[in-house]
N, C-alpha and C positions, 0 to 999 in steps of 0.2 A: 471577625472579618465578614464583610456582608459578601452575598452571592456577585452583584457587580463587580466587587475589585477582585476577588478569587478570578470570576471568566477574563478578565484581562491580561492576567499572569501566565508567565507560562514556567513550565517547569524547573528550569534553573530560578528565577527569580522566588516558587515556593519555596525552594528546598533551602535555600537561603535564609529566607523568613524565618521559618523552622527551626534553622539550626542557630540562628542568633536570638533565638525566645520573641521574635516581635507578633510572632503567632505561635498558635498550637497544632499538632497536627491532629487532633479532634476537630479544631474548630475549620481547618481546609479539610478534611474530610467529610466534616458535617455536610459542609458548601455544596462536596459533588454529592453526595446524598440526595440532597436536595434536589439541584440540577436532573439527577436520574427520576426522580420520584417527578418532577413536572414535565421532565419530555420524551421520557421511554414510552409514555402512552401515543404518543403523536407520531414518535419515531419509529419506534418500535427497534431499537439497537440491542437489548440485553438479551441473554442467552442464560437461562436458567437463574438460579435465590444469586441475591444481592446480599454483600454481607456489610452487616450493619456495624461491626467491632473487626476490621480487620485487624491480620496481626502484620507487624511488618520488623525490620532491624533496625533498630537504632546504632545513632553515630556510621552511618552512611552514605554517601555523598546523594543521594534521594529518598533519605529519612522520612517517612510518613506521607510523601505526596501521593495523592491520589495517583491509581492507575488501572485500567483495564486490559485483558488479556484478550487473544482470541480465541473461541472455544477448537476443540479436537487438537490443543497444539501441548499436552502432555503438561500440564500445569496442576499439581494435585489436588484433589478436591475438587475443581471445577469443570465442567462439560465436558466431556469426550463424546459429546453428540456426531459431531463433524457435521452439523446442518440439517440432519436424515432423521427418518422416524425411526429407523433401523435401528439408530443409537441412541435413540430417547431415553434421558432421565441416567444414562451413564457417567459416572465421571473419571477422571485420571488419576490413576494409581500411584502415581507417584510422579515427580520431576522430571522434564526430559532436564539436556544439560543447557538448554536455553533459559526455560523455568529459572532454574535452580541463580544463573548469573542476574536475572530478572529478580529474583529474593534477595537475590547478596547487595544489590544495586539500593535497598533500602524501599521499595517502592511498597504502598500500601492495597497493596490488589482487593478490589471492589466487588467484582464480577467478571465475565465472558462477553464478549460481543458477539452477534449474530455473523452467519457465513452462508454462502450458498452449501448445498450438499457437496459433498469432498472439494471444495472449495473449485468446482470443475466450472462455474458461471462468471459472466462478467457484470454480473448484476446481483446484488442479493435479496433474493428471492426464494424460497421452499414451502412443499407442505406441509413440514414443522414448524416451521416462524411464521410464514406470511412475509409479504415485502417489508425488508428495511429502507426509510425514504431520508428523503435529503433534506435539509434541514432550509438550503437553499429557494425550494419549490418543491411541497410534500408530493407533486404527481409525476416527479423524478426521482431516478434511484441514484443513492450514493456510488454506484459502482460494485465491482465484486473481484474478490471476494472479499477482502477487509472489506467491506461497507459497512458494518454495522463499529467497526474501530475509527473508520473516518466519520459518521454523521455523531459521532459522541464530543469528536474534538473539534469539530467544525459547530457544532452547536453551544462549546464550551461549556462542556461537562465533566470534562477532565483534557488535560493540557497537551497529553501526550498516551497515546497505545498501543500495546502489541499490533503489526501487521505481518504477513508475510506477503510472499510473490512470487508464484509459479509459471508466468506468466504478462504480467504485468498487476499485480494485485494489491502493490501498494500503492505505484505508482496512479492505476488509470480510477481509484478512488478517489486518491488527492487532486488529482486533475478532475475529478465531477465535483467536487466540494470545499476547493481552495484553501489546504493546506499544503506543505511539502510533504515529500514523502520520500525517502532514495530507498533504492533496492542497492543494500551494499555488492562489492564484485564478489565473485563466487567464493567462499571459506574462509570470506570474513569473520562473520559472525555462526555458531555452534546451527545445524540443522540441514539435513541433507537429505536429497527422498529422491527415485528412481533412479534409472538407470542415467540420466542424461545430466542429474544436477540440478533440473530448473528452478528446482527452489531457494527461497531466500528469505532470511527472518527478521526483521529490525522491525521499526517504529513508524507510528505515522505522526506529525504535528504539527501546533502553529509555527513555530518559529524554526531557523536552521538552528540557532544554538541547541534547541532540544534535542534537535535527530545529531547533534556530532558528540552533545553531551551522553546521551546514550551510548551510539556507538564507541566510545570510549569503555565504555563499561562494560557491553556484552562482544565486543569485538575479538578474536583471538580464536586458534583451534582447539577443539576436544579431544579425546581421546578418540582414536580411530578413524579422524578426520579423512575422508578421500583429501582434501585440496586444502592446501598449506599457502600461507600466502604470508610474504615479509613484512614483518609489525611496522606500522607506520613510524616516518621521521621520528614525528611530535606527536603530541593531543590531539586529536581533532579539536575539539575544543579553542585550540590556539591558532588551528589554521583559521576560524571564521571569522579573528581577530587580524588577522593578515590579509596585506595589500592583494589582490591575486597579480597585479602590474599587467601588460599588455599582452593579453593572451590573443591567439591564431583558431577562428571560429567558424568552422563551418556549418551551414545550414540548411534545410530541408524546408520548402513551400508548397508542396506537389505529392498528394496521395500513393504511397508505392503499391497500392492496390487497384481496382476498377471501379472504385466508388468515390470520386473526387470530395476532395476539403470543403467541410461546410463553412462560409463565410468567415463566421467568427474565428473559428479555429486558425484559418488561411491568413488574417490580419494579426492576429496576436501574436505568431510567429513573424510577422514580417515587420511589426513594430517592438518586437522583443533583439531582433538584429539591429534595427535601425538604433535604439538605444545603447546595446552594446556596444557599437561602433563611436557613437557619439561620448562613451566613456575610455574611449584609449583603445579598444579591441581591435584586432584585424578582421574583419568579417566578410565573408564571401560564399555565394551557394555552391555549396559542395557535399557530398555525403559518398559513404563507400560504396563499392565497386559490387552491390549485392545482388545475386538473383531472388530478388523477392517473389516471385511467383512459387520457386522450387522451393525457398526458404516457407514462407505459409505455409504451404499445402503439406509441407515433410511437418511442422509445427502440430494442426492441425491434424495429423492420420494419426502419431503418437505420441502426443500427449496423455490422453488420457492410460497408458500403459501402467500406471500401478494401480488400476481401478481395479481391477480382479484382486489381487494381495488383500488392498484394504478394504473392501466390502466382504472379504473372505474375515478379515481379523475382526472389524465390527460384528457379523453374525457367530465369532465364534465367544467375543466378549458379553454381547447380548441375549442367545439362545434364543437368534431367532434367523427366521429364514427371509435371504432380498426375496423380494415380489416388488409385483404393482402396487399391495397396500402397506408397502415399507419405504420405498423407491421414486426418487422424481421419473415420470416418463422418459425424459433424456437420458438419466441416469442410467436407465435400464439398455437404452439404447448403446448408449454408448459401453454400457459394460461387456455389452455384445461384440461389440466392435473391435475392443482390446482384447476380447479372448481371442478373437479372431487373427491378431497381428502373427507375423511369420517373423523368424530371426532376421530375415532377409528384408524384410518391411524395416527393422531398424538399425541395421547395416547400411542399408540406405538411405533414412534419415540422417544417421551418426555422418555418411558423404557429404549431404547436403548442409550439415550444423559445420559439419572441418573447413568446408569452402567458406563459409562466414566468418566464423575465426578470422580466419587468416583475411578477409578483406578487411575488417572493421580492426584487427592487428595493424595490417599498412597503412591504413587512412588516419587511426593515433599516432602514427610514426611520422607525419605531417599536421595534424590538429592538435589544439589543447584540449579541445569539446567540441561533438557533433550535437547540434539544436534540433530538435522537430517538436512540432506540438506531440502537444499529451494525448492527442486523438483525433483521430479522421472526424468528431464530432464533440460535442456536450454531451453530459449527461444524459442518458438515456430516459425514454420514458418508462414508467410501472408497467410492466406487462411485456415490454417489446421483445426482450428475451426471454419468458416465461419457462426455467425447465417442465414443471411442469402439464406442457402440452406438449404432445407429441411432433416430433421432425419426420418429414417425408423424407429425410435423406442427413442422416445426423450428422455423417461429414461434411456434405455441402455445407449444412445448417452451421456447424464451426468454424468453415473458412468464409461465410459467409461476416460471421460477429466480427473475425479477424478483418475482411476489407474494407466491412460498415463504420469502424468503433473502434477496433483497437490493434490499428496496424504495426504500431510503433514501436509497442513493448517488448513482444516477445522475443526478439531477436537477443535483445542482452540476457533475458533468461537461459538464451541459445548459446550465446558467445561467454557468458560470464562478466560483460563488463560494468562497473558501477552506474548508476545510471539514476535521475532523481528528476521527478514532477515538481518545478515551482508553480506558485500559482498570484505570477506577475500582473496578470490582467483580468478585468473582470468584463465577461460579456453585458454589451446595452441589454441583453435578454434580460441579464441580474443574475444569469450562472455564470459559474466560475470557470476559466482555461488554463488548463496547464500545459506550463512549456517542458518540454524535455530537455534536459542535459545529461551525457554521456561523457565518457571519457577514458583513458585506458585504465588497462585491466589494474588494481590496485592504489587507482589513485583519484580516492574519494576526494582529498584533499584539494585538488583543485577546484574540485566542484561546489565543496563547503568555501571554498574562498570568494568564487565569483556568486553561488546564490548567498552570501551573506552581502554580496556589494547589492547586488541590485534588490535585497530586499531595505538596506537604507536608501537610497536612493528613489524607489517606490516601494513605501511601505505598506503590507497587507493588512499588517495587524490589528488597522483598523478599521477595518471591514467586515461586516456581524451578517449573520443571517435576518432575516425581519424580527422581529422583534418576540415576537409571540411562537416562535422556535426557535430562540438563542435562550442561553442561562441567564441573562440579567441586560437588562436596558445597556445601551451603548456608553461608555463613560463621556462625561462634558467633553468637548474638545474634539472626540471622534469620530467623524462623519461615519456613519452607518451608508454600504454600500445599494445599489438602488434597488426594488422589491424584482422579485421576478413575476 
């Protein structure tokens, strides 16, 4: 298999291969081998040794496809850096229960992807790594904190990776780097961290069949699970093969913060409704009933609350002590900040997250999907969020990212509801927009229905990075997207 027809595949059509002898999985993992060894210099995505002979399961439904993880996420053997010098040169003791369904799944685990430190940025960036860039335009970041999981699959290096989302962190990568990415509803898939839930474990990729073919595989509770949620009808899988028929769509054109939509963002949303409508949708602007001001700002005070835990569990795995010369300057700041919270600071919060629930609950109980762009912007530049340099004011500095950047996301990591970055339009700049689709709470499937229509209808998957940072020339036929 040459490098070109590998980067055009995506991971159900490998595993396929594979498993009917028309390839080997040496010879697709040679590929991404390859792929990493020409553009982890430029990109800078890996996170500690690349393994040359992974080992993976055979007779599994993603038998030997290539695949990358993201580091600090409990996957043995590999990184437990979590982005930080703190954690340098550490790796994971063993399996979390995501890992472990991620082994069963067949996939042939390569490496680690980069992350900001405790995965607290929207950008990634640290004084361990250095900036991870975009594949799109190197003096943009992929996003954060998968960033270093989206510019691998965006550059087609491998088809599909680990991401999570605490925040908006699969989502607001795939929206800088035009892949999909959904952050499943809350206890879908094995992996839970603070007191609030925010996190979220799936995949980032080109295609929707990959993120429903995964979540098929890792989707389901643990042992111990806070949040139980009723196993889907069907396959996922099978919904992206189904009609979605005339669904009821409301939309979002208008910043919920004080930093109004940059152009691109403002249009892609507005010709992503005009299209849905023009395919049978009911479509009208509408969105719920949220106080976004008290939502941010409750978002932003405590967030960062299991920072102390785990920079406590990092220096006690490492045998070393946070400072300055362990510690992004933010980092530090903000560890401040969290030790400082009161019960009553997230008692408060937890008011402010109930009140959301409950509106973005009654506005699914009249919608089938709420729309808003992937971002108050594009892709950031290198540096703009820099942890670290130091903030005059680290909580402003957070709700500041949240008004600028990334207003959109957090709320579903608030509310729990499924929610997924397609990445429908490509800006005249040559960066990529992603639009936001939500929906309620367990029902991914509709969302795998309608981003599976409009990615036949406009399809992305023909769309490369420039040339000289994608895995292999564009195949005859597919117009390669325009330079940024």
């Amino acid at each position: 298999m040459k490098l070109a027809e590998y980067a055009s595949l995506d991971a159900v059509d490998l595993a396929r291969l594979i498993a009917t002898g028309e390839t080997s999985a040496d010879e697709v993992q040679r590929c991404a081998l390859e792929a990493i060894d020409q553009l982890n210099p430029r990109l800078n995505f890996i996170s500690g040794p690349v393994l040359r002979t992974p080992r993976w399961t055979p007779d599994a439904p993603m038998s030997g496809v290539p695949f990358l993880v993201k580091e600090g996420h409990g996957c043995k053997g590999f990184p437990l850096t979590m982005g930080s010098r703190l954690g340098a040169g550490l790796q994971a003791p063993a399996d979390s229960a995501f890992a472990a369904r991620l082994r069963a799944s067949g996939v042939a685990i390569l490496a680690a992807t980069t992350a900001p430190e405790f995965g607290a940025y929207p950008v990634t960036e640290s004084a361990l790594h250095g900036a991870t860039r975009n594949p799109w335009n190197l003096d943009h970041s992929p996003g954060g904190s998968s960033g270093g999981a989206s510019a691998a699959v965006a550059a087609g290096v491998v088809p599909v990776a680990q991401a999570s989302d605490g925040g908006g962190s699969i989502r607001g990568p795939a929206h800088c780097t035009g892949l999909f990415g959904l952050k499943p509803s809350r206890g879908r898939t094995p992996g839970e961290g603070g007191l609030f839930g925010f996190p979220h474990i799936h995949v980032t990729s080109r295609s929707v069949r990959d993120s429903a073919a995964f979540l098929d595989l890792l989707q389901g509770p643990c042992d111990g699970a806070r949040y139980r949620l009723a196993p889907p009808l069907r396959p996922f899988l099978e919904e992206v093969r189904r009609d979605p028929g005339s669904l009821r769509i409301g939309f979002c054109r208008e910043s919920p913060g004080c930093v109004p939509l940059s152009p691109q963002c403002r249009d892609a949303v507005e010709e992503s409704a005009r299209l849905l409508e023009s395919l049978g949708h009911r479509v009208e602007e509408a969105s719920p009933a949220l106080s976004w001001g008290r939502l941010l700002g409750s978002f932003a005070n405590v967030w960062p609350h299991p920072l102390p835990y785990a920079v406590g569990q990092l220096c006690r795995l490492a045998g070393r002590a946070a400072g300055p010369d362990m510690l992004d300057a933010q980092t530090l700041q903000l560890l401040e900040h969290a030790s400082k919270l009161r019960v009553e600071d997230l008692l408060l919060a937890e008011a402010a997250f109930h009140e959301a629930r409950i509106a973005v609950d009654r506005y699914f109980a009249t919608y089938d999907l709420w729309l808003t762009p992937g971002g108050v912007r594009q892709a950031p530049r290198i540096g703009i969020y820099d942890p670290s340099r130091e903030a005059d004011d680290v909580l402003a500095a957070s709700e500041r990212v949240l008004h600028e950047y990334a207003a959109f996301t957090p709320v579903f990591n608030v509310t729990g509801h499924p929610a997924a970055s397609i990445p429908l339009v490509q800006g005249s700049n040559g960066l990529p927009v992603g639009i936001q689709a939500a929906a309620a709470m367990g029902n991914e499937a509709v969302i795998f229905r309608l981003a599976a229509q409009l990615e036949q209808v406009r399809p992305w998957a023909g769309r490369f990075p420039p040339h000289s940072i994608f895995a292999a020339a564009p195949i005859p036929g597919r117009p390669a997207a325009p330079r940024a």
